[in-house]
N, C-alpha and C positions, 0 to 999 in steps of 0.2 A: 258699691256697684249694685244695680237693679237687674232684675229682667228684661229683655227688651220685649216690652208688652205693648202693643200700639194705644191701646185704651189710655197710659199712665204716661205717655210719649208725645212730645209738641212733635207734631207733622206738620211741613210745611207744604206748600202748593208745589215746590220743586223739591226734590229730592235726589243727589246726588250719589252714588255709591262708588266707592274707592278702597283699593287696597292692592296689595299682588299678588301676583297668581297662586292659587289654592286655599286663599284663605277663607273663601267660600261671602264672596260677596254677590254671584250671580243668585246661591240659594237666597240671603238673607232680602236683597233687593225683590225675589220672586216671592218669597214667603210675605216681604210687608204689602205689597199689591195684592197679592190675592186672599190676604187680612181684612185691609182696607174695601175692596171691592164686597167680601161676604158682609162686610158693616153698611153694605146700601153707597159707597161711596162709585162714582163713576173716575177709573182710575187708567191711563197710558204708560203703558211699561217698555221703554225704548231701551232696548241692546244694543252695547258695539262692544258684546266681549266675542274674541273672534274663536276661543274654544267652546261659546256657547254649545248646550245641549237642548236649549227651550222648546224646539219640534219634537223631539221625544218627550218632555217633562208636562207638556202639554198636550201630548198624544195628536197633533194637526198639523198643516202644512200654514208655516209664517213666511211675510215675505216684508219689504221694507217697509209698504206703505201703510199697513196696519189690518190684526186680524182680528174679529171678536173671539173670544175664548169660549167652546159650548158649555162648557162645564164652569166658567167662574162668572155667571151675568154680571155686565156694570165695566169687566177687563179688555182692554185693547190692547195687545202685542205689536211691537214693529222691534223685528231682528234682523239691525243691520249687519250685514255681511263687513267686514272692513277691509278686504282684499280683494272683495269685487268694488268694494264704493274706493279702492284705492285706486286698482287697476283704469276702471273709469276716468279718476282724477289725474293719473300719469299720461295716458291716453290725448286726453284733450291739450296737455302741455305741450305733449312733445305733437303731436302731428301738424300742428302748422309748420314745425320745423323739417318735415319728411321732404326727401329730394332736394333740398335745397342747404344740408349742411354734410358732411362726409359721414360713410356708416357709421366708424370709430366715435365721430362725436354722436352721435343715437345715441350707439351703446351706454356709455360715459353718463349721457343725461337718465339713459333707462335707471342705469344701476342707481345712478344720486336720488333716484326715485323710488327705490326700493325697500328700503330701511323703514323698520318699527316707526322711526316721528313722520314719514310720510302717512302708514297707513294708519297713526293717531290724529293728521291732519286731516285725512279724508273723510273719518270719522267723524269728526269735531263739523266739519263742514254740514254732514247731512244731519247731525242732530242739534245741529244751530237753528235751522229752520225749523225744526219742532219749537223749542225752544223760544223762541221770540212769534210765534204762529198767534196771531190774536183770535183767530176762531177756535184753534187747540186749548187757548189759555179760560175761555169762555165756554169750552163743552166738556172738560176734565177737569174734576175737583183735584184729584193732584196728578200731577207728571210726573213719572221718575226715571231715573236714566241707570243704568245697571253700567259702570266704569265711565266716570268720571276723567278729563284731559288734566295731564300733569304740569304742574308748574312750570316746566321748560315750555310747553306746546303752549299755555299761556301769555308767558308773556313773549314770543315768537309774535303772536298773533299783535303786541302792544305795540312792535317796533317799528316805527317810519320804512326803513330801508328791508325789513322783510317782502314787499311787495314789489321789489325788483326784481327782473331776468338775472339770477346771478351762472343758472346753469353754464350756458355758451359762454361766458366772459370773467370768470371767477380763477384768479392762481392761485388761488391763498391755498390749498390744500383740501384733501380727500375728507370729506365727513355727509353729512345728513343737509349740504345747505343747496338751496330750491325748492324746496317743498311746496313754499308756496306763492310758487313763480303762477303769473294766470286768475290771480284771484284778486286784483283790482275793485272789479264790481263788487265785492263781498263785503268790504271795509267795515260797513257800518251795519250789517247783520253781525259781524263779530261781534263790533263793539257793543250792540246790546246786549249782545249772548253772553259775555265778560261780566260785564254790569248785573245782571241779573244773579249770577254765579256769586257776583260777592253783595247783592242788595239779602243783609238778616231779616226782612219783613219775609223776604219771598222762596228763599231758599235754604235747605241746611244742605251741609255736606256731610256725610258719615263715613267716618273709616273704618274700614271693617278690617279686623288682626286677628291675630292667634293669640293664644295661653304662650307666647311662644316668643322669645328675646329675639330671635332678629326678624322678627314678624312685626313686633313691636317698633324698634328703631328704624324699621321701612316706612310704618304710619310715621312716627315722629317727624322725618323725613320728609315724606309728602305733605304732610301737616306744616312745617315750616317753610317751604317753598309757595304753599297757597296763604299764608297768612301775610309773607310777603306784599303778595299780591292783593292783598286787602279782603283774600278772602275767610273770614275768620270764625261762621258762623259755622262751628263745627261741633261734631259729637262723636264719640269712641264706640263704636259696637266688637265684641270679643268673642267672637266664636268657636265652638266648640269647647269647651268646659267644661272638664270630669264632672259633674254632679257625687258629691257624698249618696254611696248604696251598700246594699248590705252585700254579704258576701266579699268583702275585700279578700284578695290577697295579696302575693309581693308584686306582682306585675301592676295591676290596678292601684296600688298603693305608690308605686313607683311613677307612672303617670301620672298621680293626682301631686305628689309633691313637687315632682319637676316643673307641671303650670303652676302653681302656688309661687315657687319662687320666682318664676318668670311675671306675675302678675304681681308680685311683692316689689317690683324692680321695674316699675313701668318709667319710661322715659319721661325728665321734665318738662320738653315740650309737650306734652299731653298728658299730661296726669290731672290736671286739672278741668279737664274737658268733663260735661255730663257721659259716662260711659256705663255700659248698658251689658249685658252678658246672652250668648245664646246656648243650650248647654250640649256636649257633644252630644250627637244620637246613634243607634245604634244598625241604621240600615240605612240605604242606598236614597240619596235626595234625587229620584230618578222618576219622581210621576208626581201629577196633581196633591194624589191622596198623602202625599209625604210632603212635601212643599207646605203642605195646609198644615200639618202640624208640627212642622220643625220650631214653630214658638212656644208651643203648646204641653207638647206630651211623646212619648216615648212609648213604647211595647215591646218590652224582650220577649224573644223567642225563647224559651226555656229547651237545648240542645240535647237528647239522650245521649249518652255516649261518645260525646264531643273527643276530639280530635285533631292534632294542625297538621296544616296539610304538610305533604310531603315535598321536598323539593326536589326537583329531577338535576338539576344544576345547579353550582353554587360558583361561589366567586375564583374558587381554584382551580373549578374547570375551565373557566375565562382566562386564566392567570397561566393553565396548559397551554390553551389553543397560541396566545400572544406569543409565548417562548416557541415553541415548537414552530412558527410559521414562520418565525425572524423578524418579527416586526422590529422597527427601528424609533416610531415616534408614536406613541400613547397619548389620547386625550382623553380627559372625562370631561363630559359637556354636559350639564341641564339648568335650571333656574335654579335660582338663591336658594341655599334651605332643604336641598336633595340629597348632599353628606355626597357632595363630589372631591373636596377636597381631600375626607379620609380616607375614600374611594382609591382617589390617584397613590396614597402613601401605603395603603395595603397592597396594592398593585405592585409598586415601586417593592415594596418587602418580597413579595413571593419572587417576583422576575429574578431579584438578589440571590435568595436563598435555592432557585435554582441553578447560580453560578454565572447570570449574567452580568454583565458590566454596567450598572444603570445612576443615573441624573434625574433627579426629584424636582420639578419649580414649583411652585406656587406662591399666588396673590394673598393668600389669605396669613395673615398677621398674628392669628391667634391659635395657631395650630403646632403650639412649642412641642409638646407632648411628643406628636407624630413625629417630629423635626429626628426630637434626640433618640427614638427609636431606629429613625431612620441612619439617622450618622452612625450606631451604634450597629447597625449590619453593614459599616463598609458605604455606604448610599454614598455620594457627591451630593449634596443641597444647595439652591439658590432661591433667597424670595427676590420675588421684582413687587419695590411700592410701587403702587398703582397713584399716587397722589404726587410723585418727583415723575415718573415717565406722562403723566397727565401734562404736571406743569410746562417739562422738557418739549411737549410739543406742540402745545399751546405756544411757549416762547418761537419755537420754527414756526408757526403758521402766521404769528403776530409779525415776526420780522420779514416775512413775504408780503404781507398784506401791507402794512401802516404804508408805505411807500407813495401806493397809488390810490392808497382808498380816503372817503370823506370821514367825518366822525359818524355821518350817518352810518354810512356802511362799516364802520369798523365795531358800531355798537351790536349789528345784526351777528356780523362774524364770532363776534365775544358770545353773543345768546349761543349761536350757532357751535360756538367751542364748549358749551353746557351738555350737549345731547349725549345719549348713551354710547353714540356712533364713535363719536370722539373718542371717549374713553377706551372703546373696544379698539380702535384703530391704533392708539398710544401704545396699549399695552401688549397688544399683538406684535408689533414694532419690536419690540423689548424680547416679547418670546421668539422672533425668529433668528436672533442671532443666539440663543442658549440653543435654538433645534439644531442649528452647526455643530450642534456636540455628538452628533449621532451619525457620524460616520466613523466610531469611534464606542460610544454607547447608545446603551436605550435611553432616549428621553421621554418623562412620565411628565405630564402636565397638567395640573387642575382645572383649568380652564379652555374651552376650544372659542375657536371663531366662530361668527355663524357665517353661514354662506353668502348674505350682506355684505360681510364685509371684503369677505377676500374678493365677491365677484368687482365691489366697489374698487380693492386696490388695483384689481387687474385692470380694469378698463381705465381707470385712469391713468395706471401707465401705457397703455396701450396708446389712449387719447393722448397724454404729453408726449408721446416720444412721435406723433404725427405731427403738432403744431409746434414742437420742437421748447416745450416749457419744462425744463425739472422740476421735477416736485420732491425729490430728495427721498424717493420711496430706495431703499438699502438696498443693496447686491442680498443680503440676507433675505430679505420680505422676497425677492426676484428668485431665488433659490428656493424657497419655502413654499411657495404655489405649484411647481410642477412634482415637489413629495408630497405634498397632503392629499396631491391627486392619485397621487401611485398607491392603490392595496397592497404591494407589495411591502412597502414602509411604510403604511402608517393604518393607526386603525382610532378611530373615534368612537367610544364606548359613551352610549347613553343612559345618561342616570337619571330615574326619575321615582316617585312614588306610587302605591299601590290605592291610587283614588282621580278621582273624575278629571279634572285640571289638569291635573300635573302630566296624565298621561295624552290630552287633548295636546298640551302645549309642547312634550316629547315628539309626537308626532308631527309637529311642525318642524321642530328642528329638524329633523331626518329630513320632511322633504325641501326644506332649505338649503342644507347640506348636498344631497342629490343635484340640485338646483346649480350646486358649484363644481359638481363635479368631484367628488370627496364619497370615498368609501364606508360607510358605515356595517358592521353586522353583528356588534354584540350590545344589547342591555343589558340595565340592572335594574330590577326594581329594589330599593333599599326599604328598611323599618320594615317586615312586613310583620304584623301582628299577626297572622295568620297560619306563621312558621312556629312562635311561641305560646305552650301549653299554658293555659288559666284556669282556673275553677269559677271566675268571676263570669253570668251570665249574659252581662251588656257586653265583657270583652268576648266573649265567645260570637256573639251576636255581630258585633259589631268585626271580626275575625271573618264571616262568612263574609260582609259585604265586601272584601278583599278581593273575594276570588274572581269576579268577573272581569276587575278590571286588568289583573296578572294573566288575566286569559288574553286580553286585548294584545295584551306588549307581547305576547308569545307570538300572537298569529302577528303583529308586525314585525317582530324579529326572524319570522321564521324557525323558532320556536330557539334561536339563538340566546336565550334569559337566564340571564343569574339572578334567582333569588337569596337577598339577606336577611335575615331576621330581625326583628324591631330590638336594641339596646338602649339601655338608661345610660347614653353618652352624654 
């Protein structure tokens, strides 16, 4: 593994950046633009990450069509928004249909327009046109795009029968398909957009990951779904990287071994790729002057009298308030990689060990440990595979479909049964006949819905039971909507990290959730290094740049936050 040093690095004229959330690909994509731009080069740096910070990190007002940078001569900004370039796009679909089809089916078309691959299509839509712009391609030595379209939104865009009306006319079942109903005219701007994406003369794509094992199988991942797709000209960038310093102790020692082995273990799909290292630093990637040298160089703060901070709340005040108000149904929600799963089974232990009556579920497979803890306080345990309730409703939705549909259309449906939407809607499926256990006990659940999806099921039961179409949505899932709406039973705890993304992307969920109609009022911020005492001065350092963002989740919880402290789990 190298540095990722632009000087000792093939750039291409296009530049792609990918990865999931917080692995810190908006820095790494900012930091090689405004590299590139100080080398004299004339460089466009297009966002569609939708927790972007770029207006602060740039200290100016960005908008889509493109800003100069004062402070980086040679930099052009365009920070697409993706929930207004979405809302736009939903917009234009649906109101030729306004007045002339019943509310319920609005609604129905709204919600199918709602979902994460919609606002990745809208996306992909406005930075197609940068992208194939022949006077862009002639006034900018390179282009780069800061989140790259995922292999699903891809080949969506390849399939004949994706450019059908499937909203108003579609039984086959509730998921993310329509998206891109209305874009006829677009056909062959995609298809050069595509082309370009996998032409290796003209573009790389870079993935950007953690020191960090399911950081890593997520690039793998994405990595394999784009090679698929012939796009193959790729390279591994790894972020954040203990660098070997003096002063170790058990904390810093403990961090450096844990990515060591995670990078010892890097996945076959990609280990073979040129991969490139950026190494952790120890203050806030929050302005020009830190952007510029996040490839470069560090400066610890050397701390008098260092100190971690104090926590005003922890997880057992959380674990009080839950018992004490009679909650009945428990979720931990946040993205991949926040320790929501162990989350829910400490939850699941305290609730116990207070004498209540409680049901553990969880998706995740690898979490034996917690299991036999759990069983061993009395718990009730269920995992639900996520890959047999996937298949399971796939096979329902193929067996509504094949009937009446062509092979064209049955090829889009199949893309369409790839999306995340799917997934989440299978497995939701599954959890709401386990939340039936909660007239009876507490059910703790690793996993929530987002508000996507439930407002998705609602309307479309609403929509079939007007045109009179079952869709085979469970008396269960029909039950589970009007609890998850009552505070009185149910409480969705948000889990997220003590850094930039993780908490940008928390605060979406919330007002998603909102959006459903769903109670929310307690956090977690997990890991925080900030809690645990070091003598090592980059963790001390890097310990302060904690605290602003634990400030953030306070003032949005209403100062409702558990803080946990960082473990060598």
């Amino acid at each position: 593994m190298k540095p990722f040093n632009l000087s000792e690095t093939a750039i291409a004229k296009y530049l792609f950046f990918t990865g999931k959330g917080g692995v810190g690909k908006t820095s790494v994509a900012c930091a090689t633009a405004i590299g590139l731009a100080d080398g004299g080069k004339k460089i466009l740096l297009i966002s569609t990450d939708p927790a972007s910070n770029l207006q602060d990190v740039f200290a100016q007002k960005l908008n889509g069509q493109g800003t100069s940078v004062a402070n980086v001569p040679g930099l052009t900004v365009v920070n697409l928004d993706p929930e207004q370039e979405a809302a736009a796009y939903r917009e234009s679909v649906i109101s030729p249909f306004r007045g002339k089809l019943p509310v319920s089916v609005l609604r129905n078309m709204e919600e199918q327009l709602s979902g994460s691959c919609t606002v990745e299509i809208a996306a992909f839509n406005a930075f197609s046109d940068f992208l194939t712009d022949a006077s862009k391609q002639s006034e900018y030595d390179h282009i780069i795009f800061d989140t790259a379209p995922t292999g699903h939104t891809l080949r969506m865009l390849q399939l004949p029968s994706a450019w059908s009306t499937f909203i108003s006319e579609s039984t086959h079942g509730a998921s993310c398909l329509g998206q891109l109903s209305g874009l006829e005219e677009r056909k062959d701007i995609y298809k050069e957009a595509v082309n370009t994406l996998a032409d290796g003369s003209k573009t790389r794509l870079v993935l950007v990951s953690r020191p960090e094992t399911s950081a890593l199988h997520e690039a793998a991942r994405s990595s394999h779904e784009l090679q698929l797709l012939g796009i193959k000209n790729q390279i591994l960038v790894i972020n954040g990287v203990l660098q070997q310093l003096q002063n170790e102790d058990r904390v810093f020692h403990e961090i450096h071994e844990k990515q060591q082995s995670a990078l010892q273990d890097i996945p076959d799909e990609i280990a073979d790729y040129p991969t490139f290292t950026v190494p952790l630093r120890s203050y806030n990637l929050s302005d020009i002057a830190n952007i510029r040298r996040l490839l470069y160089e560090d400066n610890v703060e050397l701390i008098d009298d260092y100190k971690p901070m104090r926590s005003e709340k922890g997880l057992e005040d959380l674990i009080d308030d839950l018992y004490a108000s009679g909650k009945r149904v428990v979720f931990t929600m946040g993205k991949g990689g926040v320790g929501k799963t162990t989350l829910a089974t400490n939850i699941a232990l305290g609730l116990s060990a207070r004498g209540a009556k409680v049901h553990l579920t969880t998706t995740d497979p690898a979490n034996h440990l917690n299991y036999d803890l759990a069983l061993k306080a009395g718990i009730s345990v269920s995992r639900i595979d996520e890959a047999t309730e996937l298949e399971k409703y796939k096979n329902e939705v193929r067996g509504k479909a094949a009937p009446n549909m062509s092979a064209e259309d049955m090829a889009y449906i199949e893309e369409d049964l790839r999306s995340p939407c799917t997934q989440e809607i299978a497995v939701f499926k599954a959890f709401a006949e386990i939340v039936d256990k909660a007239d009876t006990e507490i059910v703790v659940i690793d996993t929530a819905p987002t508000g996507h999806t439930l407002l998705l099921l609602d309307s479309t039961q609403s929509y079939h039971k007007e045109v009179e179409r079952a869709q085979g949505i469970s008396d269960s899932v029909s039950r589970l909507l009007p609890r998850l709406r009552n505070p009185e039973e149910t409480e969705v705890v948000i889990v997220t990290l003590p850094e930039a993304t993780p908490v940008f992307e928390a605060e979406r969920l919330q007002a998603d959730l909102q959006r459903a109609g769903i109670h929310n009022k307690w956090w977690v911020v997990n890991s925080c290094l900030s809690l645990v005492y070091t003598e090592n001065p980059f963790l001390q350092s890097k310990a302060r740049s904690e605290f602003s963002w634990i400030g953030k989740v306070k003032e949005l919880s209403g100062e409702h936050t558990a803080l946990i402290e960082w473990r060598n789990l």
